[in-house]
N, C-alpha and C positions, 0 to 999 in steps of 0.2 A: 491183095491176093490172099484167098484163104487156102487152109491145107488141105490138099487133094487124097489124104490116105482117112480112114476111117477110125475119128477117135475110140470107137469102143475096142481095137482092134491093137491091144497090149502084149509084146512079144515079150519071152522072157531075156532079162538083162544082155546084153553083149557079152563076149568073152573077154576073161583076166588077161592081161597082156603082162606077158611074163620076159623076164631077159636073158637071153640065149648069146651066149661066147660067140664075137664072131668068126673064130677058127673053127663053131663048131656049125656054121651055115654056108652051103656051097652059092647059093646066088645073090650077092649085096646089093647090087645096081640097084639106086633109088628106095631102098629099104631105110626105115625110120629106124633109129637108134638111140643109145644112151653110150655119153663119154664118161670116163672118169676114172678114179683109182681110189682105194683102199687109201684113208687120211686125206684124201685131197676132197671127193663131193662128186656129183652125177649131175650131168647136162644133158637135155629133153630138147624136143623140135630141134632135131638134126637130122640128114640124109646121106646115106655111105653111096658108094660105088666097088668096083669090085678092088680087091686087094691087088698091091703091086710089091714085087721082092726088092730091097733094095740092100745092097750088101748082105744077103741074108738075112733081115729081117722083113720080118709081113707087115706091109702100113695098109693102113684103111682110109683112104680121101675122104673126108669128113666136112660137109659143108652145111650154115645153117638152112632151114626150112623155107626161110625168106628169099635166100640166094638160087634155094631148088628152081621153085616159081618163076624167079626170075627167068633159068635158065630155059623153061619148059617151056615160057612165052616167047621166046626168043629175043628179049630183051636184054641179052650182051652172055659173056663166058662167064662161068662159074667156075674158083678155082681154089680145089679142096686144100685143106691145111692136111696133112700126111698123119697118122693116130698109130702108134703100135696096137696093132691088132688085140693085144692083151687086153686095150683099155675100151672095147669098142665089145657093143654088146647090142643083137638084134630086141628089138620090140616082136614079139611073136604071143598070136592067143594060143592061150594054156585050151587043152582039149579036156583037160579034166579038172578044173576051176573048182575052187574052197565050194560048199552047199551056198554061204552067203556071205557079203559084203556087211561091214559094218558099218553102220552110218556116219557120218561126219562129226564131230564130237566128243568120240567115246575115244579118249587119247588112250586108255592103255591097250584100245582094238589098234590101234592105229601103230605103234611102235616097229621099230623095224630096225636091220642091220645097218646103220651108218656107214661099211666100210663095202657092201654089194649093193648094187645098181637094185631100185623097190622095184616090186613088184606095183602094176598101177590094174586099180579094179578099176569099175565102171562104178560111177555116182549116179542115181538118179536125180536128174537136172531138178525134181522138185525138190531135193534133199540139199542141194546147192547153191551158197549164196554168191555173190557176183558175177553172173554168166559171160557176162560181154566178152566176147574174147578168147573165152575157153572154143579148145577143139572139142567135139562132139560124135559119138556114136549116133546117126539118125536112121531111125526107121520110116524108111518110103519105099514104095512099092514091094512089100513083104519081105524088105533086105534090109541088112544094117551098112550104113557105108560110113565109112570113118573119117571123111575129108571132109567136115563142115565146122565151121566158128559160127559163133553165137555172136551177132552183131546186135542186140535187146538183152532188156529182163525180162523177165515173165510179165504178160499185160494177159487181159480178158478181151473176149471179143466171143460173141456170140452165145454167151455162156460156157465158151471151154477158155482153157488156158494153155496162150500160147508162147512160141521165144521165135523169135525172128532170129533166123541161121541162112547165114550165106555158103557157098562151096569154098573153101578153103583156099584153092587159086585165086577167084575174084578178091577174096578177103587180101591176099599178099598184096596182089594189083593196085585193089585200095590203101595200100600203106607206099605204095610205089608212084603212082602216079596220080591221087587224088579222085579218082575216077571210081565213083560206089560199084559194089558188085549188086545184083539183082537174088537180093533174100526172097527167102520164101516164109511163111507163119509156120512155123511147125507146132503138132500139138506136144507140150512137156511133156505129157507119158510117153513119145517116141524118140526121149532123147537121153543121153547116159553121160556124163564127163568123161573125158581118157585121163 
């Protein structure tokens, strides 16, 4: 199956997904996140739910992306590990993102606080080496949708260049039950790393 959206038809990159305190977001349910703490390190492909008080403190059910999937498909309970709210920080696009992204390589564009949850721009999938696997910003039907993994490298076909990206559910499924999801050819200029 080839890509139904039109190569010459290049949007500009996705939005910076920036990290936001989650005491300072009133709706969690199902919101993608980052764990962690100042000396300890940041954990990515997670999913909150809303906060719960528990002796006065605020936790955040914290479960991983793989467990989300599960739940969504109705393939059994999913049951969060509890996070002090302190350590739990929304995935959220910045409405007013850096002018540009540095490319992959240039380590001192790249440096960053060790001790606060990165910021994560958008990569250009041809700026990107080992797709397989990465989640993806894709542009189809003149939108960007953020729930797709890269099941390919880049291959040619037809004279453009493409990656084979699945929807991000099927992809869990496939690590679940053996059962491939139904990719589609995307063309790389429609597609950005998260």
């Amino acid at each position: 199956m080839g890509p139904a959206d039109n190569a010459f038809d290049v949007p500009e990159p996705p939005p910076v997904l920036v990290p936001v305190p989650a005491v300072r977001v009133f709706d969690l349910h199902s919101r993608r996140v980052v764990c962690g703490a100042a000396g300890s390190g940041w954990r990515f492909d997670l999913r909150a739910d809303d906060p719960v008080d528990r002796d006065g403190a605020m936790l955040v059910p914290v479960i991983s992306e793989a467990d989300y999937y599960r739940a969504v498909d109705g393939d059994g309970d999913a049951y969060g590990t509890l996070v002090h709210a302190d350590e739990v920080w929304v995935q959220r696009a910045d409405p007013n993102p850096a002018p540009s992204t540095p490319p992959p390589g240039y380590l001192i564009d790249r440096l960053s606080d060790p001790d606060a949850p990165p910021v994560r721009r958008p990569l250009a999938a041809s700026d990107v080496p080992d797709l397989m696997g990465r989640r993806v910003w894709y542009w189809t039907g003149r939108e960007f949708r953020d729930d797709f993994r890269c099941v390919s490298e880049p291959f040619e076909t037809s004279g453009d260049f493409c990656v084979r990206v699945a929807e991000e559910a099927g992809w869990y499924r496939w690590q679940r039950t053996g059962r491939p999801p139904k990719p589609v050819d995307a063309f790389i200029q429609h597609l950005w790393t998260q």
